[in-house]
N, C-alpha and C positions, 0 to 999 in steps of 0.2 A: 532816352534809350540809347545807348553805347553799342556800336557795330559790332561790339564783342560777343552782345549776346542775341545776334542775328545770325541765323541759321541758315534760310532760306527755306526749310519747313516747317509744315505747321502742324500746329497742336489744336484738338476744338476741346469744349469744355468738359468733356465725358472723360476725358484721357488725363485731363488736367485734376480733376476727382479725385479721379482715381490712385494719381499719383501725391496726391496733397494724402491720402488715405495711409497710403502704402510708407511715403514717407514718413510718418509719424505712428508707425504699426501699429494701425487699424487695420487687420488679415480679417477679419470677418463682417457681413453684414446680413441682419435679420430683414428679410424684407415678403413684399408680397408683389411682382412684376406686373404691371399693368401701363396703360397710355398715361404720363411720358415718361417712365422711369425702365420701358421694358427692354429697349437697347442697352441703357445704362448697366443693366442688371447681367447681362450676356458679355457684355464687354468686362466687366469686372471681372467674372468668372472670367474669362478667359487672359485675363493678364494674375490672374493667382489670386485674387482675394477670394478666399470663401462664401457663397452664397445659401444662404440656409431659407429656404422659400416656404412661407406661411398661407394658412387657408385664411386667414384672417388678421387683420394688421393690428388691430389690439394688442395680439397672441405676440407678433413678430415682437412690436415696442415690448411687453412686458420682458419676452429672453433678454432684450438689450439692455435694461433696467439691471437684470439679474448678470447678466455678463459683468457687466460693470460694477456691481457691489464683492464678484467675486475675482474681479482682476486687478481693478485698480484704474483700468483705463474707460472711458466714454465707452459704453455697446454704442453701435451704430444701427438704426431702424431705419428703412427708406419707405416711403409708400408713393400712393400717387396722392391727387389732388384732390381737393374739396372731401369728398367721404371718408375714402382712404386716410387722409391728413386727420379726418375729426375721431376716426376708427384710433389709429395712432397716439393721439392727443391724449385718449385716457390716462393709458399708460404713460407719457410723457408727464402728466400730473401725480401720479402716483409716484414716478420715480424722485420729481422736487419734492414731494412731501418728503416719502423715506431717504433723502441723500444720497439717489444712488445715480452714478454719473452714466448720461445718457443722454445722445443725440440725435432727432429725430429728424429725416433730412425728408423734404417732400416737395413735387415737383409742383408747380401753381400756373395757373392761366396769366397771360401777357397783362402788364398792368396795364400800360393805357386801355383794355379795354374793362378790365377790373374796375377803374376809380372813372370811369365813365358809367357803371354800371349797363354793357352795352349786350351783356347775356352770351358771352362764353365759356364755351364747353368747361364743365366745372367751374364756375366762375365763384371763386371765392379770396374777401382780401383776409386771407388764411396769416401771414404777417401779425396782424391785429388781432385776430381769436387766440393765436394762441400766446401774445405777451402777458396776458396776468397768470397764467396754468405754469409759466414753468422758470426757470432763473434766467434766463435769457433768449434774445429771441433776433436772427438775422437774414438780411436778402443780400442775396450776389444778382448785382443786373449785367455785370461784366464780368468776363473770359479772365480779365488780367486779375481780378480780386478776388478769385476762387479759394487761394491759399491762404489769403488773408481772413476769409470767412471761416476754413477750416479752423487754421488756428484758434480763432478770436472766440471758436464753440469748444474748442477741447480744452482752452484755459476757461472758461468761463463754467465749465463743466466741472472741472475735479481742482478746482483750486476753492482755498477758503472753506465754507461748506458745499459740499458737490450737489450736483443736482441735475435736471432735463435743462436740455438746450435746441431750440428750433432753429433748423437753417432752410431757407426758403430759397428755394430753386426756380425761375420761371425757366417753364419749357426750351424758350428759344434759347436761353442761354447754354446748355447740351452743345448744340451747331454752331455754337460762335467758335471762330477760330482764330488762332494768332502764331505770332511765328515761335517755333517750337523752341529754340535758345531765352529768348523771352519769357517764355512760358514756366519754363525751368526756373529760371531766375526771379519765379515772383511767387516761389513755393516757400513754405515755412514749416520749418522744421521745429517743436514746438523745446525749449530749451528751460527745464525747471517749471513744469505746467502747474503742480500743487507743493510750492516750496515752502519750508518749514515757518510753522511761527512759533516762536522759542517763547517761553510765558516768562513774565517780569519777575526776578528774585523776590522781591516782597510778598507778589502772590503768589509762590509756590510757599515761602513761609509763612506766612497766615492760615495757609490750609493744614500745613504739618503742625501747628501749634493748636489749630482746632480739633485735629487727631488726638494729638496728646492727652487734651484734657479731658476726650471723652469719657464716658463708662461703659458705650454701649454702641459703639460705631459699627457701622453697616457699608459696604462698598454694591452700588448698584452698576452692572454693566451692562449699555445698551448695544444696538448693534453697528453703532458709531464706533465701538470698542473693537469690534470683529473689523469691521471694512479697514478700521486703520493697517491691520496686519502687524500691531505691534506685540505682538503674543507674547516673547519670551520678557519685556517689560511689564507687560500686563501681570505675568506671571507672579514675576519678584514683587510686585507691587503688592501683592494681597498675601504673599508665602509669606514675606517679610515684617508686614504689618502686624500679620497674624488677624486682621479682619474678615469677619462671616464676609461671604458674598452673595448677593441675587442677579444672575444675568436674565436680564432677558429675555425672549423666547430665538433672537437670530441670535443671541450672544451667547448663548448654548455650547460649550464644546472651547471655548477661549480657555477653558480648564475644564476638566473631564465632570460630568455632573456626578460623578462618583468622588469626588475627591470631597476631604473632612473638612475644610470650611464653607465648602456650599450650602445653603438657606435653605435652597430652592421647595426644601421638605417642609419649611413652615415659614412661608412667603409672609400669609398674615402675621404671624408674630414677632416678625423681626422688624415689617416693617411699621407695626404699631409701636412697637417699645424703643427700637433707634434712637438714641440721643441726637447724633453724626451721622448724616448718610452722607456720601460721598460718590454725584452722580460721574460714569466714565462712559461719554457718550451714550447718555442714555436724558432725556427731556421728560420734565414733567409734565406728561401731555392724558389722556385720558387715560391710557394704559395705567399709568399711575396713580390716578384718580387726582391728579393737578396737584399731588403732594398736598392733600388734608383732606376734613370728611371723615368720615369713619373707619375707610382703610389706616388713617395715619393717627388716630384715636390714641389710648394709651395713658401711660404719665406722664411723657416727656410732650405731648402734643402741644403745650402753650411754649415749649423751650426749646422745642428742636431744632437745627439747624445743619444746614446744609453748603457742598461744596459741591458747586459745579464744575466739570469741563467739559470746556467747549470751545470752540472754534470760532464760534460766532457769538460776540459779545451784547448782541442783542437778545441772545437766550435767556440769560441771565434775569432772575427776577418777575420771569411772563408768567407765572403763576403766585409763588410764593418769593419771601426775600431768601438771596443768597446772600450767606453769611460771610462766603469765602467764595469769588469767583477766582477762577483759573484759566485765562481765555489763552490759545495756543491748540496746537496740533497735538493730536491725543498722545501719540509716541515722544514728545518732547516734554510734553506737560508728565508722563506718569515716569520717565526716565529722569525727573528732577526729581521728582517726591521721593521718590526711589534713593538717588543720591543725598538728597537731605536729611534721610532718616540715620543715616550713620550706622554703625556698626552697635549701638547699645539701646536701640528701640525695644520701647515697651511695649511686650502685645497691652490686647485686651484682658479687663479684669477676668478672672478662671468662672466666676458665677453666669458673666453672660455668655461666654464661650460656652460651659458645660449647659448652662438651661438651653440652652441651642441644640447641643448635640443630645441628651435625652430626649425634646421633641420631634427632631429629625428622626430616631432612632423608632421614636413610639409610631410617626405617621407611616413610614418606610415600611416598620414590621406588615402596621395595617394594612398596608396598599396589597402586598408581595400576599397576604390571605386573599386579597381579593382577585388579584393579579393569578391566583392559583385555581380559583373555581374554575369549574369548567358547564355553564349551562346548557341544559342543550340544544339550545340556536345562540349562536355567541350574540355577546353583547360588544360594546366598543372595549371592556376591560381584557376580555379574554381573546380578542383578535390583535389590539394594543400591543400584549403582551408577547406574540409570533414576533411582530416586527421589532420589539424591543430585544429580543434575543438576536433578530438577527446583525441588527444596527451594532452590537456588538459584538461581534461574529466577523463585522466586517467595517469596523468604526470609517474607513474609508468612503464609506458610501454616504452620498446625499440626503440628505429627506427633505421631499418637498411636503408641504402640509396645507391644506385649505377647508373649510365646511366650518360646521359651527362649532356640536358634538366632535366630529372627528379630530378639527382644532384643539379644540380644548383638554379632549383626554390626551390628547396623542402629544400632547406639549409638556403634559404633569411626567407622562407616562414613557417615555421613549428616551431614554438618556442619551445623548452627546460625549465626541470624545475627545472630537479633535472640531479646531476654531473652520467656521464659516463653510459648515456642512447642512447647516439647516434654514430653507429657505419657507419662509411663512408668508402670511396675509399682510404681515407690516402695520403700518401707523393707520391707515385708513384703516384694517379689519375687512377689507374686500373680499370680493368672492372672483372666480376666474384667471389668476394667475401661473393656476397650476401648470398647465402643458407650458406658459411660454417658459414659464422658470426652468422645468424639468429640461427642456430642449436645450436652454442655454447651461444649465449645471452639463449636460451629457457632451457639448461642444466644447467647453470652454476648460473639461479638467480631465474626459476622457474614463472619468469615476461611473462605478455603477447608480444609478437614478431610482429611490423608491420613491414614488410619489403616492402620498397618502389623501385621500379626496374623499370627502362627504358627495354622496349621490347628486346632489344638490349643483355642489361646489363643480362636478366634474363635467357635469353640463353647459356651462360656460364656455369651455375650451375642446369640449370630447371630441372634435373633429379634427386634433393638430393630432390626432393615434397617426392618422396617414402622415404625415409630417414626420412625427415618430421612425414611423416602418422605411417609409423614402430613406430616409438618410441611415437608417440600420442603428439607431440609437441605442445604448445600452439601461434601456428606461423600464421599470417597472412599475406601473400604474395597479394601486389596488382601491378598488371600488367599495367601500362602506355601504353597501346596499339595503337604508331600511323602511325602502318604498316612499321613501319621502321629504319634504323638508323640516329638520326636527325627529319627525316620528310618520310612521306611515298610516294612523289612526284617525286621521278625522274625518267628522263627516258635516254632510252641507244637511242643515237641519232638515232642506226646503225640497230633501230630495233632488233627484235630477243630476246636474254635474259631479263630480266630486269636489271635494275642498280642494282651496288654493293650494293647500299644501302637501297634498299626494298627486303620488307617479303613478305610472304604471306599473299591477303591483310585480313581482316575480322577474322584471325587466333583465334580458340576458348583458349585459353591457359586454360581457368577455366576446361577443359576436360581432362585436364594434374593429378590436382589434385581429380576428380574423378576416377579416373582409379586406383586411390589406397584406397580410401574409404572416401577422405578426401572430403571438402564440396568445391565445384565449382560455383561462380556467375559471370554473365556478366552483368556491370553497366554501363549503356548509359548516367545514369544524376545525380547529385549527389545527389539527395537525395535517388537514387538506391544504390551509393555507400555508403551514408550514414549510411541507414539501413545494409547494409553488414556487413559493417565494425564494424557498431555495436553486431554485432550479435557475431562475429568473436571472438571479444575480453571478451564477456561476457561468450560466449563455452567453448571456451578455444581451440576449435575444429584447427585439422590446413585446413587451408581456402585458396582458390586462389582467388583474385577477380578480372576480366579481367575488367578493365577500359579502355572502349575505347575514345580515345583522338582523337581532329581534328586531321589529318596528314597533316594540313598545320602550326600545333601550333609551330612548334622547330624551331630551328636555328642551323646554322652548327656548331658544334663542341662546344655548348654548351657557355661556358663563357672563352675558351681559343681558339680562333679563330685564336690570332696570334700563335700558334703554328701548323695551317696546313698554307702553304705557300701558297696552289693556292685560300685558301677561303679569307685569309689573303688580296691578292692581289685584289680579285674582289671587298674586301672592300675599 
């Protein structure tokens, strides 16, 4: 250490965070303040970073997940230790599954008395649980290695494929102090944290020469495709081709789901008859049905083949074989193909374009009849159909989505217009993300927030409304209310309790969000909910609006039936 960068004051480890934080613009943190993170949490507020304070630390990780899939940089989560940390942890798993970059920072008990097992307050070696849950995983036991730890999580976070990153704080390290010149000098400023990887010429020509020869290619985009923010290549990449496309359900909006080469109207048929599909961040993972199986049936099924991209070269071939890997950053890989194709590309042959667009044309017509009844206790189609209007009314706006039913219509059913507006349940298909995402959409773009929730689903997180109302968010939560999970009709043969799977029936939930100051409606028809929801998004105010729905409108388990066996079987 060089007398240069001796100061004579000092700096302790709270301030050094802070500044490791700040200098690598991290302005926000999701957290829930408690023993030892609750100085930490005062003092950041008070040197300018944003604190957004959660009833529950699941809730905080998920915004931070969601922050970070919608900015580009790590969300940061802080919690405390041992519960708190395992509270956290979920969401820290979910965010490595789905790629979305995120660091969950959480204070821990003193080792030596940890790996003594000697029964310290919260005593857990938290370090160790959470290295298989997520892509990376670090402990700072020194003041001077603070910066280095920062860093070492926010490249390990968004570089390559992104994902959750643990950084483990023991308490005493906070009050460690060191001289303040020092301290300074041992920050790091993080310089190209997810730098480009440019895909090899050969592989970008072998994918354009398996384009070429297709008859019946297919471009699939997942929400690897949205995070990259590479829109206006994405764009050329499919106008130009002249290839149908199927996004996704967070890939939604990367081109307007209005626009004439989208699929999306006959999902099934495009992707059983495909010669060529061509994934753009987007994994053959169940969602897909592992790319074969009867979703991928057809004539081309013994001959199809495939091009991936991806980032990660280990993707490649974890289900089925790639015919053509493309490994590279999504925006360099589809800004190759793009310039490859030259100025005299051949679309697609006119039979499987036009069979495309008359099926889209025939399901569309059908939907927009059904999309038109009006019964009279709504169902998911005719409630669907309010916020589908509005979403376009105001393509700006958010949509958060979670439940099973609610899910699944509100995905077919709710078109997109603009890239990385619509946050879902992701790769796991979980339940409970709603409020933290909603929070983190409402902080991080300042957009108005519909969040669409199955009764079910909204249960998980219904308590961050306060959270909501605290911070004056501009969030609209609408309640799918149809007594239950599924459906609000069963019953327990045996008498006595009710079934697992009913609520309480008539439950006012719009009383949830009065109770903190925020605006509460119950809407029986849709132009109840219309007007609500209008209202909602023009306030700005945050709003619950209990939609109540038949409880005989759902169906078991939503649109993955064969994954519960006994609903499975009675089918």
């Amino acid at each position: 250490m060089t007398n240069e960068t001796q100061t004579g004051e000092q700096i302790d480890g709270f301030h050094l965070l802070i500044d490791a934080l700040k200098l690598n613009g991290l302005d926000t943190i999701y957290a829930l303040p408690g023993i030892p993170i609750t100085d930490f949490t005062r003092m950041a507020q008070a040197a300018g970073i944003r604190l957004i304070s959660f009833r529950h630390e699941q809730h905080a990780g998920n915004a931070a997940a969601a922050a970070g899939f919608l900015t580009g940089k790590p969300g940061i989560c802080m919690t405390v230790s041992a519960p708190g940390f395992l509270n956290g942890l979920t969401a820290l798993a979910n965010a490595t599954t789905n790629c979305f970059p995120m660091i969950l920072i959480s204070g821990s008990s003193e080792r030596e008395i940890v790996d003594l097992q000697q029964g310290d307050y919260e005593e857990m070696d938290q370090l160790a649980i959470a290295k298989p849950l997520c892509k990376a995983a670090f402990r700072v036991l020194h003041a001077q290695d603070i910066g280095v730890g920062v860093a070492r999580a926010i490249r390990s976070a968004v570089s390559g494929r992104p994902g959750g990153v643990y950084l483990d704080l023991p308490a005493k390290l906070f009050a460690q102090t060191m001289d303040a010149g020092a301290g300074k000098k041992s920050l790091i400023k993080v310089v190209d944290p997810a730098p480009k990887q440019i895909p090899a010429p050969d592989a970008v020509q072998r994918a354009l020469d398996l384009l070429k020869g297709a008859k019946r290619p297919l471009i699939v985009l997942g929400k690897g495709a949205a995070y990259a923010q590479a829109d206006a290549d994405i764009r050329a990449l499919v106008e130009k081709s002249g290839i149908p496309y199927l996004p996704m359900s967070m890939a939604k909006g990367l081109l307007p789901d209005t626009h004439n080469q989208s699929a999306s109207a006959t999902r099934s048929y495009v992707l059983a008859e495909a010669d060529v599909v061509m994934l753009v961040g987007a994994r053959l993972n169940w969602l897909l049905s592992h790319g074969k199986g009867k979703t991928w049936g057809g004539a081309n099924a013994d001959t199809r083949q495939f091009i991936q991209i991806d980032i990660s070269p280990t993707e490649m071939d974890s289900n089925v074989p790639i015919a053509a890997p493309l490994v590279g950053d999504i925006g360099s890989c589809v800004s190759a193909l793009v310039a490859g194709m030259g100025a005299g590309w051949a679309k697609p042959p006119t039979d499987w374009t036009q069979g495309i667009a008359e099926r889209k044309d025939k399901n569309i017509s059908k939907m927009a009849e059904t999309l038109a009844a009006n019964p009279p206790v709504m169902n998911f189609h005719s409630a669907l159909n309010v916020i589908r209007n509005a979403v376009k009314a105001r393509p700006d706006a958010i949509v958060v989505n979670e439940g099973a039913n609610t899910l699944d219509f509100a995905r077919s059913i709710v078109d997109m217009y603009e890239p990385r507006k619509r946050l879902d349940v992701g790769t796991w298909g979980i339940m409970g993300i709603g409020m933290g995402f909603a929070v983190a959409a409402a902080v991080t773009t300042g957009k108005p927030v519909i969040a669409i929730e199955g009764d079910s689903a909204f249960g998980f997180s219904g308590m961050e409304v306060e959270t909501i109302c605290r911070y004056n968010l501009p969030v609209c939560v609408i309640v799918f209310n149809n007594n239950g999970i599924y459906k609000g009709t069963d019953k327990n043969p045996n008498g006595g309790d009710v079934a697992p799977t009913v609520f309480v029936k008539d439950a006012r939930y719009e009383m949830m969000m009065q109770a903190f100051g925020g605006v509460g409606v119950r809407a029986t028809t849709p132009a109840e909910l219309a007007k609500a929801l209008d209202e909602a998004v023009k306030s700005g105010k945050p709003t619950l609006i209990n939609a109540i729905i038949d409880e005989t409108a759902g169906t078991e388990s939503g649109r993955i039936t064969s994954l519960n066996p006994q609903a499975a079987k009675k089918k």
